[in-house]
BAVEX-754527 format. One line per 2 residues: for each residue y, z, x of N, C-alpha, C, O, CB. Coordinates in steps of 0.05 Angstrom, whole numbers. Atoms other than C-alpha are relative to their C-alpha. Glycine has a CB too. Layout:
Y,Z,X,Y,Z,X,Y,Z,X,Y,Z,X,Y,Z,X ~ ...
//
This chain:
14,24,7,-3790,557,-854,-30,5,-5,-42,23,7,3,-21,23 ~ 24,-17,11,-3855,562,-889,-23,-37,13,-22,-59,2,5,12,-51
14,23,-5,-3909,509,-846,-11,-16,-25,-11,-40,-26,-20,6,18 ~ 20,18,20,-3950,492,-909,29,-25,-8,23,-48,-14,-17,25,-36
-19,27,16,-3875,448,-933,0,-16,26,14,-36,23,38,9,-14 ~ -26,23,-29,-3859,412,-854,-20,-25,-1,-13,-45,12,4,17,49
8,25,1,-3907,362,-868,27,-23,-21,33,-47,-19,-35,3,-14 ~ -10,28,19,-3859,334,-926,25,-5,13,35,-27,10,6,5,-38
-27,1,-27,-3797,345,-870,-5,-21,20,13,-32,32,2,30,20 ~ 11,23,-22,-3845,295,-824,-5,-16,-5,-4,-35,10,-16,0,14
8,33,10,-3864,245,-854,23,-21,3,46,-15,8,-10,-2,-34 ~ -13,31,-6,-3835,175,-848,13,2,-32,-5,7,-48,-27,-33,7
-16,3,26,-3785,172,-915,31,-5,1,45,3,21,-4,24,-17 ~ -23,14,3,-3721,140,-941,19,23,6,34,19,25,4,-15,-28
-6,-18,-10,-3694,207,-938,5,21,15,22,38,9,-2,-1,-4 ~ 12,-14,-15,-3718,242,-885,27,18,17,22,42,22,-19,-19,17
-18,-17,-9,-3650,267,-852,15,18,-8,25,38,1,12,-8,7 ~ -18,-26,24,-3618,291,-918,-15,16,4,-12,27,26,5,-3,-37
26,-8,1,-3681,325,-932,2,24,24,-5,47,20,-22,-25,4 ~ 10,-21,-26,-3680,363,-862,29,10,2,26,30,16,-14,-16,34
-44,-8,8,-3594,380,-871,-3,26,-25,5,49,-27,25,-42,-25 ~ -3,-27,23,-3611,413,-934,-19,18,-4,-14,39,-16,3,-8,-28
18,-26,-11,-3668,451,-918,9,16,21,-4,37,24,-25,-7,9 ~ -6,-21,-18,-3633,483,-862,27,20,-16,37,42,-9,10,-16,31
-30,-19,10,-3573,505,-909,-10,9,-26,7,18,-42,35,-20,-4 ~ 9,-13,29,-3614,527,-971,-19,19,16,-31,33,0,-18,-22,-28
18,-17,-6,-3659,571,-918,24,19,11,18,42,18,-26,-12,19 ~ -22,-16,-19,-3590,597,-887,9,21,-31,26,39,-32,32,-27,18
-10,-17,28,-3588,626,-964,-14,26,-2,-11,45,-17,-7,-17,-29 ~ 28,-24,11,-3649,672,-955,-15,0,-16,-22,22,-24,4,21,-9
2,0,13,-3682,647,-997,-32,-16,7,-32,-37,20,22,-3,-11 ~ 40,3,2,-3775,639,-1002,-8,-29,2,-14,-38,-20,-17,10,-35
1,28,6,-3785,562,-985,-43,4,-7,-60,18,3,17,-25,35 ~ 23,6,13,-3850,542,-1023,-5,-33,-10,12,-48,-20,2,19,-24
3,24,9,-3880,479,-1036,-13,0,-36,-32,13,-43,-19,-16,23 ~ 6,-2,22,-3885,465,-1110,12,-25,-19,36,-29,-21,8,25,-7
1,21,7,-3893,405,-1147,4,-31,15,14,-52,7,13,5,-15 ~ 2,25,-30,-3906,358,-1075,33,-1,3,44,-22,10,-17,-41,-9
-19,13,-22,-3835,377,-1059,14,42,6,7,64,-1,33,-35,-18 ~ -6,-29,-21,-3800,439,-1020,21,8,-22,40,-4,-31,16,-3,40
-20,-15,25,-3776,496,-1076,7,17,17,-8,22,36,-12,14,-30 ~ -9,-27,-3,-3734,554,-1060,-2,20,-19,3,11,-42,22,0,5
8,-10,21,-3750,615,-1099,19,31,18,29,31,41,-39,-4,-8 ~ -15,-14,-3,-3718,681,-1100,-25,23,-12,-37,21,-34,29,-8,-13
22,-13,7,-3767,745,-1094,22,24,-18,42,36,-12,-21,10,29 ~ -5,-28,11,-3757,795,-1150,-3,26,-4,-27,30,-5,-3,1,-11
10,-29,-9,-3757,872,-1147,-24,6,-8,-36,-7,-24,15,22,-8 ~ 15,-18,19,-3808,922,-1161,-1,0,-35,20,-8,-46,11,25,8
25,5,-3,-3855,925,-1209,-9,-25,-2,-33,-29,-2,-11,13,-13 ~ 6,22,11,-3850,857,-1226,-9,-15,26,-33,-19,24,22,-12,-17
4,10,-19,-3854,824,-1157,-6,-34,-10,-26,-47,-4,-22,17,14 ~ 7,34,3,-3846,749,-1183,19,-18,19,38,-9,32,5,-11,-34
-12,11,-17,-3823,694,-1148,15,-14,-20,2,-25,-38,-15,-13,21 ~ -14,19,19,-3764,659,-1186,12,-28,15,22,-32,37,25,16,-13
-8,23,-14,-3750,587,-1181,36,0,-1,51,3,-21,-15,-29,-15 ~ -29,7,3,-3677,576,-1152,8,-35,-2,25,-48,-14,16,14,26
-16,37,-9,-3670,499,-1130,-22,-11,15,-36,2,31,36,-3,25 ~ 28,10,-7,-3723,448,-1115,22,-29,16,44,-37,7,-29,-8,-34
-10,25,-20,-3703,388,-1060,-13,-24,-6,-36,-23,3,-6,4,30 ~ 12,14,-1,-3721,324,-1079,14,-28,4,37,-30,12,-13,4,-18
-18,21,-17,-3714,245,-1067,-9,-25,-23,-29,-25,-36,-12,-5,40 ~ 11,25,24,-3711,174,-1114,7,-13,19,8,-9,43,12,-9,-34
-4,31,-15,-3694,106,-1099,23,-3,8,26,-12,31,-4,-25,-18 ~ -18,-1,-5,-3624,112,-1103,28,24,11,52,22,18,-1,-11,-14
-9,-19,-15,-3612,184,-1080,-16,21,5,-34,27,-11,22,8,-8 ~ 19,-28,8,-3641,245,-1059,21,25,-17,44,22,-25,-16,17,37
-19,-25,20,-3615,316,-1097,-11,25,15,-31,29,29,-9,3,-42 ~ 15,-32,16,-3619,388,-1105,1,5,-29,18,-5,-44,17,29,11
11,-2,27,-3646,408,-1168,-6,28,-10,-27,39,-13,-23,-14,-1 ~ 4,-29,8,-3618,475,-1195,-20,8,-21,-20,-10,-38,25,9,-11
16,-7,28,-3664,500,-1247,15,9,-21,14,-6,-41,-21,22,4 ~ -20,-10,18,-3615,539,-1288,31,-16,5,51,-1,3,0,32,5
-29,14,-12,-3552,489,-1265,14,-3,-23,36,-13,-22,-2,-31,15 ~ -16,4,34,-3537,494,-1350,30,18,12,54,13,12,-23,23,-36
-13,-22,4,-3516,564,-1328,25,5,24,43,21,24,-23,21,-1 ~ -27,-7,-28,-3470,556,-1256,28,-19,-23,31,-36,-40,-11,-26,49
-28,13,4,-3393,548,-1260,-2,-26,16,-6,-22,40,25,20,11 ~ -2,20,-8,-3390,475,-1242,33,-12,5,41,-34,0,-16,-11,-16
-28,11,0,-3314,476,-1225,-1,-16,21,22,-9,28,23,21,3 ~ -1,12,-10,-3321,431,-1177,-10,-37,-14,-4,-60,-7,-9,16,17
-1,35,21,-3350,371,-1233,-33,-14,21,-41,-35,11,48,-32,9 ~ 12,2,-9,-3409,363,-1181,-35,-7,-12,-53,-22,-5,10,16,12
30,0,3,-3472,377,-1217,-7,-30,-30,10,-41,-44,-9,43,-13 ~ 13,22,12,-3512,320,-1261,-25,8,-17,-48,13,-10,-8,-19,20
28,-4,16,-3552,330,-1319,-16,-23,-7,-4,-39,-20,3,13,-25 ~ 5,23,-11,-3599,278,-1309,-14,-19,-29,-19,-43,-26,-21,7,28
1,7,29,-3618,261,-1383,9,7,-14,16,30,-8,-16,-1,-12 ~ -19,-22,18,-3581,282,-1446,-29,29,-5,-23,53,-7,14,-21,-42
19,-7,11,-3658,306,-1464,-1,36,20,-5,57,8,-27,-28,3 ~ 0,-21,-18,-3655,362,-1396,19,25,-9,43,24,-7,8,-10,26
-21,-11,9,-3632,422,-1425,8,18,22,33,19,24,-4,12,-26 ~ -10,-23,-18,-3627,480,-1367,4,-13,27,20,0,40,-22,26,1
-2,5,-23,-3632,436,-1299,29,-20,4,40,-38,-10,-29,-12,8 ~ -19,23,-10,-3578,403,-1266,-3,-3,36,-11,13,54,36,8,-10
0,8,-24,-3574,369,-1206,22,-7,24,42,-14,12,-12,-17,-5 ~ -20,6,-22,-3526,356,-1133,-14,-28,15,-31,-29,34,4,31,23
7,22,-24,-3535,285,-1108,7,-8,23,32,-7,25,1,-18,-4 ~ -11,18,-19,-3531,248,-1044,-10,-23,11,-33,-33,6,5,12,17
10,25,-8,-3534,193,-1010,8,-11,25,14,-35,27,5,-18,-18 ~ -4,-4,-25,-3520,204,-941,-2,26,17,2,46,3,21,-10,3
1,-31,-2,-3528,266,-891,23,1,2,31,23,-5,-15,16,21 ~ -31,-14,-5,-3452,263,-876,14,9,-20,35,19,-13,19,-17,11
-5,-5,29,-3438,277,-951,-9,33,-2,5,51,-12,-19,-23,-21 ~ 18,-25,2,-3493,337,-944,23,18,19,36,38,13,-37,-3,15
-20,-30,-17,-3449,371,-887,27,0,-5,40,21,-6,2,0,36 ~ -27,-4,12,-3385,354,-909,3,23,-24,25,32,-29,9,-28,-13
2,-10,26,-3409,396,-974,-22,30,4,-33,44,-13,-14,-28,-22 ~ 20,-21,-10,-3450,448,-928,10,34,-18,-5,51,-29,4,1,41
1,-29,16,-3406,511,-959,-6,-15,-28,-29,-15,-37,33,22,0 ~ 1,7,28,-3397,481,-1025,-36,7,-14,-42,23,-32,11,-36,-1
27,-1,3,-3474,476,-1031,-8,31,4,-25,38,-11,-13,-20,18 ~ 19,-21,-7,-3494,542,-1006,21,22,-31,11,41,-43,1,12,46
-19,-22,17,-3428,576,-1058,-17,-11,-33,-16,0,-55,46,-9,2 ~ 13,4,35,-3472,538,-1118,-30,23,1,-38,40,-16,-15,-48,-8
18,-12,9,-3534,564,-1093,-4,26,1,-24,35,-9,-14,-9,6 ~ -1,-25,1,-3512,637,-1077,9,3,-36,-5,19,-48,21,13,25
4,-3,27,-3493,634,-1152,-11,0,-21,-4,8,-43,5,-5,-6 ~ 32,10,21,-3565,608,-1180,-3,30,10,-5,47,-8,-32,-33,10
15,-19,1,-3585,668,-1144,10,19,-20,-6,26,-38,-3,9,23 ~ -11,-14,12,-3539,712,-1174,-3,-4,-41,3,12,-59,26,-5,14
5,-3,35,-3556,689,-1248,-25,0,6,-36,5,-15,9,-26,-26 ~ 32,-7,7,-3632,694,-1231,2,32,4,-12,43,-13,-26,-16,24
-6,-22,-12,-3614,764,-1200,11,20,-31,7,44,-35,24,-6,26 ~ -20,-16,22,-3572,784,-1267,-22,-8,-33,-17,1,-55,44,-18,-1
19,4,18,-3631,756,-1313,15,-19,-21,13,-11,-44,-12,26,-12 ~ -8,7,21,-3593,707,-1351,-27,-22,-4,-44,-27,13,32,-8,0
9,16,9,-3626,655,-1392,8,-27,-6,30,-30,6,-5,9,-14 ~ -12,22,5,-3612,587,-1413,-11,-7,-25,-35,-15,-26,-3,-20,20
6,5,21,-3614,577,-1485,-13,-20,-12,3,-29,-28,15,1,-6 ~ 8,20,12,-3657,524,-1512,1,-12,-26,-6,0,-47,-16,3,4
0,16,34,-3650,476,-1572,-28,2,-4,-45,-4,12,11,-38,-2 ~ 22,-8,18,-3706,494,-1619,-4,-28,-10,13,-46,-10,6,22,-25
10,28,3,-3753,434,-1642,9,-5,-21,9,-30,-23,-28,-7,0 ~ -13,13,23,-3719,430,-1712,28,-10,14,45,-16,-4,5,21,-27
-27,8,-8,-3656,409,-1672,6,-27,9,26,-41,11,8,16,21 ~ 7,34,-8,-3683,345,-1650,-10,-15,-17,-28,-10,-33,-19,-6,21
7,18,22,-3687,289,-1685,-18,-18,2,-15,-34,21,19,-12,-7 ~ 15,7,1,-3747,260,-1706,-5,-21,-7,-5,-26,-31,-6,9,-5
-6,32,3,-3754,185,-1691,-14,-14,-40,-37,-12,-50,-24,-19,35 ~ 25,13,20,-3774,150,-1759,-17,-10,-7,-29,-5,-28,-1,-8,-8
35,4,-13,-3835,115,-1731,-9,26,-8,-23,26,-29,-5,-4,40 ~ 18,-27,-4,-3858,188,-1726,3,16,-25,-17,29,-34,10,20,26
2,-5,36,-3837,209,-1797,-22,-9,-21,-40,3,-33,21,-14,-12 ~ 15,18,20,-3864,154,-1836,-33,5,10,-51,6,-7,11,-36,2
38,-2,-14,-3938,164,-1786,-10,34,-20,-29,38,-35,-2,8,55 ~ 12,-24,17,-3934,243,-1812,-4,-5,-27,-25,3,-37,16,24,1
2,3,26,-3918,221,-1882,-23,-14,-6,-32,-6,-27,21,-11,-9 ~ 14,10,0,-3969,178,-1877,-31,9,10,-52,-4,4,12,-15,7
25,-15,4,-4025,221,-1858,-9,21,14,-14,24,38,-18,-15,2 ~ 0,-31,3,-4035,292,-1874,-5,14,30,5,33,41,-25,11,-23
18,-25,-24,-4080,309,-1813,15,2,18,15,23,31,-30,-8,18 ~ -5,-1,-21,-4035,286,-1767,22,18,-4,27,30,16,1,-23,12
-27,-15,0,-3971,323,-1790,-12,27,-6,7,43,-3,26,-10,-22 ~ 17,-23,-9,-4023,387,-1794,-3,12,23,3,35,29,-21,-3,-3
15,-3,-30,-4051,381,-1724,33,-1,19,37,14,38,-28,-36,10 ~ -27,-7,-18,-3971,367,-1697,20,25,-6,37,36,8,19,-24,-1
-17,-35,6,-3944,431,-1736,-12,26,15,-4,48,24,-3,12,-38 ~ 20,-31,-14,-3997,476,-1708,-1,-15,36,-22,-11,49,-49,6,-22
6,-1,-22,-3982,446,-1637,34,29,20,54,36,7,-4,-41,8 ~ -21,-22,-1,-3931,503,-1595,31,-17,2,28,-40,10,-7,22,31
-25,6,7,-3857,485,-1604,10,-9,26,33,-18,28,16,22,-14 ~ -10,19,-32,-3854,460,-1526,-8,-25,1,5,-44,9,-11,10,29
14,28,4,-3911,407,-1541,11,-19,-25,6,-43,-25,-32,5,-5 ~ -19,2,18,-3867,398,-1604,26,-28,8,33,-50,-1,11,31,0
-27,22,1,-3808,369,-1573,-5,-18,30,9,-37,38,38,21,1 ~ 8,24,-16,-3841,338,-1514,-5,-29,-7,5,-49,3,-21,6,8
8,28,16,-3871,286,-1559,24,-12,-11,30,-35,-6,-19,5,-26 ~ -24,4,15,-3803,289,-1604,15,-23,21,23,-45,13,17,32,-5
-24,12,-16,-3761,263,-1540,-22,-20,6,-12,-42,2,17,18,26 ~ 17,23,-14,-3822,219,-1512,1,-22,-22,4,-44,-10,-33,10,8
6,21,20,-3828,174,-1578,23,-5,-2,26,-29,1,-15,5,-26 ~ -32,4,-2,-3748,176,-1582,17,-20,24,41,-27,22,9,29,7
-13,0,-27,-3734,151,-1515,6,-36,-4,28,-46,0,-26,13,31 ~ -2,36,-1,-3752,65,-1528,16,2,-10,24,22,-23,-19,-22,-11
-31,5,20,-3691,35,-1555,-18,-20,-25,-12,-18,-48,34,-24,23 ~ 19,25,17,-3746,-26,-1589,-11,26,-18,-12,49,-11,-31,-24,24
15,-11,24,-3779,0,-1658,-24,-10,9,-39,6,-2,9,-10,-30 ~ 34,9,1,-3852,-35,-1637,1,14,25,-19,28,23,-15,-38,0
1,-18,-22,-3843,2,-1569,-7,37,-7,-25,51,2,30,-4,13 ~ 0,-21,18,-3828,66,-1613,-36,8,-14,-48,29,-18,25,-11,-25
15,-2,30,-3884,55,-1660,-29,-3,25,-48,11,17,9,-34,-32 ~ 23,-3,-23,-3941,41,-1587,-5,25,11,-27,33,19,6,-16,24
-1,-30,-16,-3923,107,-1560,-8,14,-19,-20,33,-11,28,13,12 ~ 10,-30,17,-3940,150,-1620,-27,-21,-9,-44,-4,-4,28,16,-36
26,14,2,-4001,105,-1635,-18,5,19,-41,9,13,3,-26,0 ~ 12,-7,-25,-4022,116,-1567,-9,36,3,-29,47,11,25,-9,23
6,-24,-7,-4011,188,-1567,-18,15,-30,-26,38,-33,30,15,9 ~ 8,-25,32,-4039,212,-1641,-29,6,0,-38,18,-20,5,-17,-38
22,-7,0,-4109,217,-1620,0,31,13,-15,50,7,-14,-21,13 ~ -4,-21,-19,-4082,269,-1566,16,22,-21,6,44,-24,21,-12,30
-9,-15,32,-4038,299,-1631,-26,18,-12,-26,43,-16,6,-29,-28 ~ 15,-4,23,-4101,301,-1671,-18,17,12,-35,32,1,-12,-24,-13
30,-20,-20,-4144,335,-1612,12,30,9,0,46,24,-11,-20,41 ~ -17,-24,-5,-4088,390,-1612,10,2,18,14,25,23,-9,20,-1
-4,-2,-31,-4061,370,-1538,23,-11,5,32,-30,-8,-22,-13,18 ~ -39,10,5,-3985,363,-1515,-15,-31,15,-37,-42,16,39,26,28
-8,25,-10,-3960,302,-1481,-15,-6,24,-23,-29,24,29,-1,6 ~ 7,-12,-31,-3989,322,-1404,-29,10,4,-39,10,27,19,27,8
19,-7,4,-4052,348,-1425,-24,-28,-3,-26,-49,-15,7,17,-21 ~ 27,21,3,-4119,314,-1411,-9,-8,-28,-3,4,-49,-27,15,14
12,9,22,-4155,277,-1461,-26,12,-2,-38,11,-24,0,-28,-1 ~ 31,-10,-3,-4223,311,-1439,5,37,0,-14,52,2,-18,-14,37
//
């Protein structure tokens, strides 16, 4: 157990028992607990000379359940039908929900046989293939704005092909066309200043 995470184990939260269930059976994995992104990651140290820490599975909690959150969960055998990809848009993570701790221990091997298998594909170096930004389809709001002026379909070709399809899926996402058409209005200054989705304005 690594002190810098037991504050998020103590605190007062909706979760708080799952939370302390599955941190004892993802540490029974061997596996580097680290806090990373305000919630408790597991990481998997890599050999010589590289010495990196790879992310295996991050613990976290919503309104209507908490999870684990394989990173590569594209790549495990899911014969069990268990894991959840949590947007169509998520291409490599999948997720294990619950919504009780008696669910968590009922599922204590099951859980630890998914995540001895993340290790084992971080361990064997696989990858998880990504859809390339021509693969996504580009809302027509966001067409007609490039067609409509030069700088900006300049300044979004020369942005890198991650900030690419960030935007792609972010302007995609409203189902409303004037919803559609606020979000890339909103963002084309941040376009025009060369800066993804996440990126400061300053």
């Amino acid at each position: 157990m690594n002190p810098n995470v037991d504050f998020f184990f103590n605190q007062e939260q909706k979760w708080q028992n799952e939370f302390r269930k599955l941190r004892r059976i993802i540490l029974d994995c061997q596996l580097t607990e680290e806090l990373k992104w305000g919630n408790p990651c597991y990481t998997l140290q890599t050999n010589p000379p590289y010495n990196q820490q790879k992310n295996i599975v991050l613990i976290h909690g919503f309104k209507e359940y908490c999870a684990l959150l394989f990173f590569k969960g594209a790549l495990l055998h899911d014969t069990d039908r268990i894991l959840i990809q949590q947007t169509e848009n998520v291409q490599a993570a999948r997720q294990i929900r619950f919504t009780h701790v008696q669910q968590i221990m009922e599922m204590e091997l099951l859980i630890k046989a998914y995540v001895y298998e993340a290790v084992e594909i971080e361990k064997a170096g696989l990858k998880v293939h990504f859809k390339k930004t021509k693969d996504f389809a580009i809302p027509e709001e966001f067409q007609d704005k490039l067609a409509e002026i030069p700088t900006l379909k300049a300044a979004f070709e020369a942005l890198t092909p991650g900030r690419q399809r960030a935007y792609i899926v972010y302007f995609s996402q409203p189902k409303l066309h004037k919803t559609r058409i606020a979000r890339i209005e909103k963002y084309m200054p941040l376009i025009l200043n060369g800066k993804g989705l996440n990126d400061s304005y300053f």
